[in-house]
C-alpha angles and dihedrals in degrees: 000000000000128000082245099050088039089051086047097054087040090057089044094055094049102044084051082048094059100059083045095072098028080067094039085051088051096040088041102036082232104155096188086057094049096044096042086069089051132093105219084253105044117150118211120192118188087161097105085052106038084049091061083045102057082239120131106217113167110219112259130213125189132035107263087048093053095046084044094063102037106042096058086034106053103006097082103048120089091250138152132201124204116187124196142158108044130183124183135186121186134186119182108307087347127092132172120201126191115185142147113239113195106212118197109190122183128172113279104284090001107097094085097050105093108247103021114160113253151159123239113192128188097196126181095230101205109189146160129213140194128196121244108189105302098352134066119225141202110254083164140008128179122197126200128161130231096191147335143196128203129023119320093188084085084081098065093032106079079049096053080042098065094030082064091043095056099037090050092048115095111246119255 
């Protein structure tokens, strides 16, 4: 194999790789995982899906921002992302990578009860990417969905949930 065929795979994998942990971060609330697949100034923009949604989702840009909002949004839900038909293109330290992730979101400990209410999301992940040493990290991601069962409302709710619980808690 030669050394530019061998470098190419290897950016494949690890571009592939990247999108990997950015959904194992998301299904695990693991917020190394989910930060180790971002650049310091990501931007991540859910607004085309979240219009399509009824949800209202702010762009965020950096990394802190972005593992802020996720972690306490998503982490503790009982979720799963599957993620299928990529296509990447690269050019030098620059990658773009084009996928659909199908995100399955229930209510936290409620996935495995029959007939729990969920939200199942078939979302055109757009992304570019950029390499840092060995690995290869988000500088932007665009998320629009194709189609989605369910209530994705479950997405906010665990957020609406908490915002109610603190507000109804006598200060200290």
């Amino acid at each position: 194999m030669s050394a530019d065929l061998a470098q190419l795979a290897a950016d494949r994998y690890e571009i592939a790789d990247a999108l990997h942990r950015f959904a194992f971060g998301l299904d695990h609330g693991d917020a190394d995982s989910l930060a180790s697949t971002l650049t310091e100034d990501c931007i991540l923009d859910f607004r085309p899906a979240g219009k399509k949604l009824g949800l209202d989702f702010p762009k965020l840009t950096g990394r802190q921002a972005i593992v802020d909002a996720l972690i306490p949004l998503l982490g503790p839900l009982d979720t799963s992302h599957t993620i299928s038909n990529l296509q990447i293109e690269i050019s030098d330290d620059s990658a773009t990578l084009y996928g659909y992730v199908l995100a399955q979101h229930f209510m936290p400990r409620q996935g495995p009860k029959p007939g729990a209410e969920n939200a199942l999301l078939m979302n055109r992940y757009d992304c570019e990417l950029t390499r840092d040493g060995e690995k290869w990290r988000f500088k932007r991601m665009m998320i629009d969905n194709a189609w989605a069962q369910g209530n994705p409302e479950i997405i906010n709710a665990l957020a609406v949930h908490r915002l109610l619980s603190a507000k109804s808690k006598p200060p200290k």
